[in-house]
N, C-alpha and C positions, 0 to 999 in steps of 0.2 A: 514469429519470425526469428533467424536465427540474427541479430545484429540487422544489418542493412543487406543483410543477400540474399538471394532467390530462393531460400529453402523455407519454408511455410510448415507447420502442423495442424492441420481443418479438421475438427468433430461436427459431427453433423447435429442441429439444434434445429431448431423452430415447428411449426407446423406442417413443414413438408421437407423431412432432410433428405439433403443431398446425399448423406453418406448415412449406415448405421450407426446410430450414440454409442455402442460401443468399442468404436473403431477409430483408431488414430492414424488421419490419411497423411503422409509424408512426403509434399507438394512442391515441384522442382518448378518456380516460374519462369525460369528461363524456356524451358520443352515444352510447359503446360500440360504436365503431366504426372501421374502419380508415380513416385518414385518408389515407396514402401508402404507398410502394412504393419498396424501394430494390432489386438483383435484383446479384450478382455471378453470375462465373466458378466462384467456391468457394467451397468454406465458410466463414460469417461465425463465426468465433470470440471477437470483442469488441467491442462499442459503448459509445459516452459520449456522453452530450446533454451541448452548450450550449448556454443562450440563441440563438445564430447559427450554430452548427456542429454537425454529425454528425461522429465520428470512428467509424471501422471498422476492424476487423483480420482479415484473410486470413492464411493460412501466410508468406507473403512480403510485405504488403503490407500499407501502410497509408493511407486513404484519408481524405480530410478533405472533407466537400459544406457546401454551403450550405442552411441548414435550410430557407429558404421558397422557397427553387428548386429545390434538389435538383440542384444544377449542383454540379460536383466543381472544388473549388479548388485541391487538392493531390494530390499520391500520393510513399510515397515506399517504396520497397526496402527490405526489414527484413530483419535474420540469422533464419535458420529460428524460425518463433513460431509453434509448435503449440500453444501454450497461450494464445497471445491478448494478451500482457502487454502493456501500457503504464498510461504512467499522464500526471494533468491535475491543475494547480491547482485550488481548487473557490473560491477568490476572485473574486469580483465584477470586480474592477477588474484583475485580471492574468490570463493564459492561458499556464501554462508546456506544453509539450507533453514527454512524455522516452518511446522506445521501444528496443529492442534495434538496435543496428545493425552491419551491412556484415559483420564479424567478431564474434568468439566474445567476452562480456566487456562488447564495446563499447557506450554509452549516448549517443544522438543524443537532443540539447535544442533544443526552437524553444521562442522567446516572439513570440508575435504581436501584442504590443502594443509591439513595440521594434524596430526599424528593424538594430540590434547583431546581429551572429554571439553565441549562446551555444559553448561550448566542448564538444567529444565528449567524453565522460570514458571514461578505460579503468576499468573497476570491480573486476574480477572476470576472473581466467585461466579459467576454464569459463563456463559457459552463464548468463545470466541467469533467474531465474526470478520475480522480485519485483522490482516498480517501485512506489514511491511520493512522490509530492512534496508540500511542507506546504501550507499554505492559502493564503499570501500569496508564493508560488513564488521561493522564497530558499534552500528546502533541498531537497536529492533522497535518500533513503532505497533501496540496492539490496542483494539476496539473489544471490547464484548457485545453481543446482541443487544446492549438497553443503550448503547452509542453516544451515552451523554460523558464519555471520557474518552482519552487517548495518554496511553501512557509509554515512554518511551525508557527503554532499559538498556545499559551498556554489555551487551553482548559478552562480552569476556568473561565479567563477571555473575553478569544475570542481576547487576544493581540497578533500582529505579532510579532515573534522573532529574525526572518531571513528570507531572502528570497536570495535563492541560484541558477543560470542558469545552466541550462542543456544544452542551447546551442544559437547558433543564428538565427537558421533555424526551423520550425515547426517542429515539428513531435508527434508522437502518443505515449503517455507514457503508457507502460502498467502495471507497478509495483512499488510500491514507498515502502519502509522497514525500518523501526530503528532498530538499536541493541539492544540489552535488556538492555545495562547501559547508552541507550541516549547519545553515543561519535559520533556517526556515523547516517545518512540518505542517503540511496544511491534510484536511479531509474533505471530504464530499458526501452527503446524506439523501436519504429522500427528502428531505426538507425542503431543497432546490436552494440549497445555500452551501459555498463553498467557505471555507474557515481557515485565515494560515497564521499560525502563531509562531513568535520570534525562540528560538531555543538557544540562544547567545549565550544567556546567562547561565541556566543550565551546562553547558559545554564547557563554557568559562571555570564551572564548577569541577566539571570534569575532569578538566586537561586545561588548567594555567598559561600553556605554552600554543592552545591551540589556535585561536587568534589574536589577528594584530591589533595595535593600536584602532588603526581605522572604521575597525567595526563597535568601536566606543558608544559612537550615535544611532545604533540598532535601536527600533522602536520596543517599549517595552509593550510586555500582555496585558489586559486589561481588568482589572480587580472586579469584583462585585461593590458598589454603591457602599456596603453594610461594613466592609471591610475600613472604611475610614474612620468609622464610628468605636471609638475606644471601647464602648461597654460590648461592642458583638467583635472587636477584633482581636480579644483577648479571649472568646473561646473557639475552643481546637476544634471548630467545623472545615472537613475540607469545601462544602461547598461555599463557606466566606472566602477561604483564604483561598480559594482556585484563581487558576490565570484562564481567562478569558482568551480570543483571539482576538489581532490588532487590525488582520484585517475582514472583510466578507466579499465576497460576490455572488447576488444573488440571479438567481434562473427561474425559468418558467416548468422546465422541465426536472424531475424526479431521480429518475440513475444516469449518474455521468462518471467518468473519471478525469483526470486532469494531470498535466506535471507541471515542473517550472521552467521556465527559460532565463536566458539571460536577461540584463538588464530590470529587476522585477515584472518579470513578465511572467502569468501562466497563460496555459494552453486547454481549453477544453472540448469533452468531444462528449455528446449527450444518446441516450438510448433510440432518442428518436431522428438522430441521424444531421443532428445541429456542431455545429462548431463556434466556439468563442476564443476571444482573443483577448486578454484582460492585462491591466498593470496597477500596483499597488505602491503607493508613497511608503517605503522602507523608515521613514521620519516621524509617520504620525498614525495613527491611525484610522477609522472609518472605511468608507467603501473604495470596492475596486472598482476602478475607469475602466469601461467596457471600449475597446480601440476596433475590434472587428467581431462580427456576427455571420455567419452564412449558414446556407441549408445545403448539408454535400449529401444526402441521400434521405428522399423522399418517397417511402411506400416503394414501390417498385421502381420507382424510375427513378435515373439517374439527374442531377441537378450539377450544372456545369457552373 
């Protein structure tokens, strides 16, 4: 969807599509009608509306058009993307782009309102699996396929910030999110466990100037056990010295993704058609307080 308006981008998926997988149907819900037509070579595995651009994702390729012409501005060569990943600022006034590239790891950045080279970041020795960048495209957020990190990089310069574990065991990250004032990065796994860790400090290390006093009492990440114990915290393992997450929420169901809202609050929405409503004490850590639960779509039918 483009923002909050009636313009929609629908690829046809599941056991019985609606539309061909490799057709990008361009969907006016005001008329309930298809407005345009976008038609590759392969299968469309990802789209993002902007205001002015269509971005697309093929296995190898990534394609950038012009929304009221439908004329192709860009293309560019991606490392194997079977799953579609990329990701875009959602800020008004900036357009970060970041997608897999060339090699195994590697994270290609365009900003299209900057004239500058941004910088390739190497991320990750395996496969990328998770891209996401903040709202005001200053920070980039990346997973690799074994999901037991998240490492978050200052865009500008392509420097690491932090690098936060999500666990000790693999698994498949399906969603990674900042807050709109960069206090918070949380992800989502198959695990059925949601993870948000504090990046205060970090940022603080950042940019000095970037928050206030008030955010003093930010709760910190949580260390490993081993890390208190002098004879193991004086060696350079990053898995001692990792920051943990401060808080969790856990689920019954598998792929979800989620954002935040105000007041500590996230918002999730699960593969099998569940919605939750969660809040997390910003003071301490432990679990999130589950505040609402419902089922908005079940199998075929609709659940009111």
């Amino acid at each position: 969807m483009i923002k909050t308006t009636n313009i929609l981008a629908l690829v046809g998926g599941g056991k019985n599509p609606k539309f061909p997988l490799n057709k990008i149907i361009i969907w006016d819900d005001n008329i309930m009608k298809i407005i345009r037509e976008l038609r590759f070579n392969s299968i469309v595995l990802n789209v993002k509306l902007k205001m002015d651009r269509i971005f697309a994702v093929c296995e190898k390729k990534l394609y950038i058009f012009n929304i009221n012409t439908l004329g192709i501005i860009d293309m560019f060569n991606t490392f194997e993307n079977t799953n579609g990943i990329f990701a875009l600022s959602s800020g008004d006034l900036v357009s970060v782009l970041a997608f897999p590239f060339e090699n195994k790891g590697i994270v290609k950045l365009i900003n299209f309102n900057s004239t500058g080279q941004l910088p390739s970041i190497t991320a990750h020795e395996s496969k990328i699996a998770c891209l996401s960048i903040n709202q005001n495209g200053t920070l980039l957020a990346t997973a690799s396929d074994k999901g037991t990190l998240i490492r978050v990089f200052n865009i500008a310069d392509g420097k690491l910030l932090t690098e936060l574990r999500r666990g000790s065991k693999s698994a498949e990250i399906n969603c990674i999110v900042f807050d709109e004032q960069n206090k918070y990065v949380g992800c989502s796994s198959d695990n059925g466990t949601i993870h948000i860790f504090s990046i205060v400090s970090a940022m603080k290390n950042f940019n000095e100037d970037y928050y206030s006093d008030s955010f003093e009492e930010e709760p910190k990440n949580k260390k490993s056990f081993l890390n208190k114990i002098n004879l193991f915290n004086r060696l350079n393992s990053s898995y001692i010295n990792s920051e943990w997450s401060f808080a969790k929420f856990r689920i019954n169901e598998h792929k979800s993704i989620f954002t935040f809202l105000g007041f500590n609050k996230i918002c999730v929405l699960t593969s099998d058609g569940k919605y939750y409503l969660a809040s997390f004490d910003p003071k301490k850590t432990g679990e999130c307080e589950k505040k609402d639960e419902k089922c908005i779509y079940n199998l075929n039918k609709k659940v009111k």
